[in-house]
C-alpha positions in Angstrom: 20.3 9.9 -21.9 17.3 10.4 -23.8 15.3 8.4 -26.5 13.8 10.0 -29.6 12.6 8.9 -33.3 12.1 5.0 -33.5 13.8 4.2 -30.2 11.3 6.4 -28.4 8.7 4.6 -29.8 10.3 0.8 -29.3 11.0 2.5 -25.5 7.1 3.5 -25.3 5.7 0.1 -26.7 8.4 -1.6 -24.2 6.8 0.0 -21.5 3.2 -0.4 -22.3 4.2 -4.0 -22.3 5.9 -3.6 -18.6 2.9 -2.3 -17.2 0.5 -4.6 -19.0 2.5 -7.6 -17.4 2.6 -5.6 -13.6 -1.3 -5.6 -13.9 -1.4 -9.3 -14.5 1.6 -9.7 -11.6 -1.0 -7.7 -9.5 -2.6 -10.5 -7.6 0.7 -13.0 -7.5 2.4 -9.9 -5.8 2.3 -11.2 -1.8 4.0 -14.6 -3.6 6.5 -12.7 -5.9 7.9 -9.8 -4.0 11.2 -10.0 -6.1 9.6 -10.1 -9.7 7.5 -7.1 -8.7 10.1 -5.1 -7.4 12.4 -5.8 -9.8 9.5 -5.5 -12.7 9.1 -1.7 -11.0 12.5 -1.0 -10.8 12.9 -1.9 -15.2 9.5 0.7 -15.5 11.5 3.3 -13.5 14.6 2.6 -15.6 12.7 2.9 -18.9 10.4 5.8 -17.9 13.5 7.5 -16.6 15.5 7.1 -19.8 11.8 8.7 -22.1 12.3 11.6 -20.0 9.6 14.3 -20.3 7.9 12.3 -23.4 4.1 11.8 -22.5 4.7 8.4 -21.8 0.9 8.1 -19.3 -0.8 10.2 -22.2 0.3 8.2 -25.2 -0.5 4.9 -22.9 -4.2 5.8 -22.6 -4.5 6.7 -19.5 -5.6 10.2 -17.8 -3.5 11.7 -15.4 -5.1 13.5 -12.5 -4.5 14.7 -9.2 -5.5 12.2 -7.3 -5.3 14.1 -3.9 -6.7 16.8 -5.2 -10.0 16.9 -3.0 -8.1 16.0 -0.1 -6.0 19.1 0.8 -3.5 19.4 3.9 -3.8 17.8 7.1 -2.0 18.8 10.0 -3.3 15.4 12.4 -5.1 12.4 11.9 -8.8 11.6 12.1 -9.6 13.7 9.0 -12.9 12.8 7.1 -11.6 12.0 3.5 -15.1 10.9 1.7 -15.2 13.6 -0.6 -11.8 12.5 -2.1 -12.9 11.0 -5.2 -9.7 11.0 -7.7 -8.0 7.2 -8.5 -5.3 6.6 -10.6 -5.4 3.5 -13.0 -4.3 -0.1 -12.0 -1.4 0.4 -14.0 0.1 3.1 -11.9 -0.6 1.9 -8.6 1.0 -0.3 -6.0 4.5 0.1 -6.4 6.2 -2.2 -3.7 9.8 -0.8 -3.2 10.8 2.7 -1.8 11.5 5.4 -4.4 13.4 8.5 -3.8 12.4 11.9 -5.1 14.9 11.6 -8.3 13.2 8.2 -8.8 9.4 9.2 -8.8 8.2 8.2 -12.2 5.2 10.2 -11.6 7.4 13.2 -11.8 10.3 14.8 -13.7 13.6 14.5 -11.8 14.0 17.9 -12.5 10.7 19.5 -10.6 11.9 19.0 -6.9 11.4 21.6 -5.2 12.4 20.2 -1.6 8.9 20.9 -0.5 7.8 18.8 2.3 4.1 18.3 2.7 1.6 16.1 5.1 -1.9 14.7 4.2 -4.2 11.9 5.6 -6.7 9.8 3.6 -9.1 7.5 4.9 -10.3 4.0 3.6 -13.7 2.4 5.3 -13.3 -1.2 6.5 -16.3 -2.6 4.9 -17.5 -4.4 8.0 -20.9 -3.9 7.3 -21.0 -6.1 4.3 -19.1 -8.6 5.3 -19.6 -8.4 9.5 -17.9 -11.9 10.7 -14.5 -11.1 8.9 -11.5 -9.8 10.5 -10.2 -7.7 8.8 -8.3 -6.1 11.6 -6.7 -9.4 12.4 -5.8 -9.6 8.3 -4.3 -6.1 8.2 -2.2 -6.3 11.0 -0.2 -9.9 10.8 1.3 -12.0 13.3 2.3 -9.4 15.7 1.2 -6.6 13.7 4.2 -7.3 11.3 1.9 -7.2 7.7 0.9 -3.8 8.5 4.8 -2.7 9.4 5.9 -4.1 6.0 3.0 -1.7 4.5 4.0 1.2 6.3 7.9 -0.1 5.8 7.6 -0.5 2.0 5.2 2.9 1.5 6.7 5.2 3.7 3.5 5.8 5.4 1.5 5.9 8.6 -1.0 3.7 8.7 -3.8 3.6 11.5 -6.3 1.8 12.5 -9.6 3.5 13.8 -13.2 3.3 15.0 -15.2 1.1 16.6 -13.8 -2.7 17.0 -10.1 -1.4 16.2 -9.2 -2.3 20.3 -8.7 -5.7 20.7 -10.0 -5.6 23.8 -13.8 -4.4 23.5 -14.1 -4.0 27.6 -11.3 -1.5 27.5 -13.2 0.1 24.5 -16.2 0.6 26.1 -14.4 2.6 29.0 -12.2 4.6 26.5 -15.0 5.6 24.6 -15.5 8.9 24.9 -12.7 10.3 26.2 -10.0 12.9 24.9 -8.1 11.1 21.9 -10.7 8.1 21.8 -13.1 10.2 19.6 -13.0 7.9 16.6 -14.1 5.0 18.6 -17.6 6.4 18.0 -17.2 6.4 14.0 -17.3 2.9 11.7 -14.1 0.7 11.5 -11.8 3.0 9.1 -7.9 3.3 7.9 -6.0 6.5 8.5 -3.1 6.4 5.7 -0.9 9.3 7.0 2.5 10.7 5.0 5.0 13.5 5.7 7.0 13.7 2.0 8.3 15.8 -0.6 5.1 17.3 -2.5 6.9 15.5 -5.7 6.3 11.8 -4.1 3.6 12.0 -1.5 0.5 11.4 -4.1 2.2 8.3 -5.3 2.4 7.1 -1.9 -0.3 7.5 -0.6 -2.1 5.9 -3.7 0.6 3.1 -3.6 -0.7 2.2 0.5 -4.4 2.9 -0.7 -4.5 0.1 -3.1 -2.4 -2.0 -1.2 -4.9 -2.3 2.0 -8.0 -2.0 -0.2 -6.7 -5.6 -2.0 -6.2 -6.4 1.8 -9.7 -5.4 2.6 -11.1 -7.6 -0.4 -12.6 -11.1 1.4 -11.0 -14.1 -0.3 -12.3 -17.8 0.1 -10.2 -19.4 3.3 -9.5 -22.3 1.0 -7.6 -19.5 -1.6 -6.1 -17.1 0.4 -2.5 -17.2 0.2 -2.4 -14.2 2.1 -3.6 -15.8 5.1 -1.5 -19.2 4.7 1.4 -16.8 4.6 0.9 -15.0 7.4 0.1 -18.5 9.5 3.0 -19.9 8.1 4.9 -16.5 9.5 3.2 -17.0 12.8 4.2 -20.6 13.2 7.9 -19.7 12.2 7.5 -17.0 15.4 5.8 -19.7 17.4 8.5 -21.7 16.9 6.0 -24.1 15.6 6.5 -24.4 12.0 6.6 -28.3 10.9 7.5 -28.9 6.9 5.4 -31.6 6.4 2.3 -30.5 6.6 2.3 -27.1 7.0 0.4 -24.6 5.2 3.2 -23.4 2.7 6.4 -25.8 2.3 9.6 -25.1 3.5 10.5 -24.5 0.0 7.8 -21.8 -0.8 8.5 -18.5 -1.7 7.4 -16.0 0.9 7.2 -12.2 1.2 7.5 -11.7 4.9 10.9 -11.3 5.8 13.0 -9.8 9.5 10.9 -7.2 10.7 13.1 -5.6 12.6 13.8 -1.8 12.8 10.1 -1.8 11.3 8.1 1.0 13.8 5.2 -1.1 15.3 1.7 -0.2 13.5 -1.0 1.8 16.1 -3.9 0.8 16.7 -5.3 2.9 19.1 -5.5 6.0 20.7 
């Protein structure tokens, strides 16, 4: 089904008005994983039914490769400064798995079947900020906020350089050797996909800008990130206690079974 004449343009105003509201949704997403997805899933529908109408064009907003400096990878470790590309806010961080016939940053009708696999890399900014842990904030209670990542994006996501081993004595005699190399390069993020050519830009975007809001340090006494993932380790603890706790019983949460999630590496 496809939209023209008025409809197209009630359909094109519509969906300005979607994404407008995502953007706003943007920092409320870890509280309201529903409302995003399903938010996502009504752009889909709606961008979907426009069909090949220039819906990013006539919305303002510049469509670029944003891979385009980064080129093929056949393993990780792959020094990605030079890739420079970003698409807007308003087309990044979908939270729920899309199929090829679903990308809604391309026509259903250019699949080619096409099976591709890049890397990016994202620096940890340690140096700025040199007492935070980010590691500790990327991975989760047993590594399980980094699984949902990878879970959700369809990505690999790694953790590398110095300070990604937990245990810094085992770093030290690691260093050096075969597969170790990274240890010698700053704290960094390997994002890693093997996807059709149609969908692995969007991906690889939508796990960017996930861990960069990750990677943004939030006063303890307003990160409902962290509270979450407390809350997540005290319900693994077996120590969660209603009254009192950091998020009620009642709370809405985005962490849920992690099972038949692929553990997230951090070394070697």
């Amino acid at each position: 089904m496809m939209w023209s004449g008025s409809d197209s343009d009630i359909a094109r105003r519509y969906l300005a008005e979607l994404l407008a509201e995502r953007q706003k949704l943007g920092p409320f997403m870890p509280v309201l994983p529903q409302c995003y997805r399903l938010l996502n899933q009504e752009i889909l529908r709606v961008t979907n039914l426009l069909g090949n109408t220039p819906v990013i064009g006539q919305s303002g907003f510049e469509h670029a490769n944003p891979l385009a400096f980064g080129g093929l990878h056949s393993s990780g470790g792959a020094d990605m400064n030079g890739w420079q590309s970003r698409l807007p806010a308003e087309m990044s961080g979908l939270m729920h798995p899309l199929s090829p016939a679903q990308n809604w940053l391309s026509s259903p009708s250019t699949a080619s079947g096409l099976i591709v696999k890049q890397t990016i890399r994202v620096d940890i900014p340690v140096d700025l900020y040199p007492n935070f842990n980010f590691v500790g904030r990327l991975l989760g209670p047993r590594g399980n906020s980094l699984k949902r990542v990878e879970a959700t994006t369809e990505c690999r996501v790694l953790i590398r350089g110095r300070g990604s081993i937990k245990d810094p004595a085992k770093e030290e005699i690691v260093r050096g050797k075969p597969g170790y190399e990274h240890l010698n390069e700053p704290l960094h993020i390997l994002i890693e996909a093997e996807l059709p050519v149609e969908i692995i830009d969007a991906r690889l975007i939508q796990a960017r800008d996930i861990l960069e809001d990750l990677l943004k340090p939030v006063d303890e006494s307003q990160d409902v990130y962290k509270k979450q993932q407390l809350r997540e380790l005290a319900l693994i603890n077996g120590t969660l206690r209603d009254e009192g706790s950091p998020m009620s019983a009642g709370s809405v949460s985005p962490f849920h079974n992690s099972l038949g999630m692929k553990r997230a590496k951090t070394r070697g």
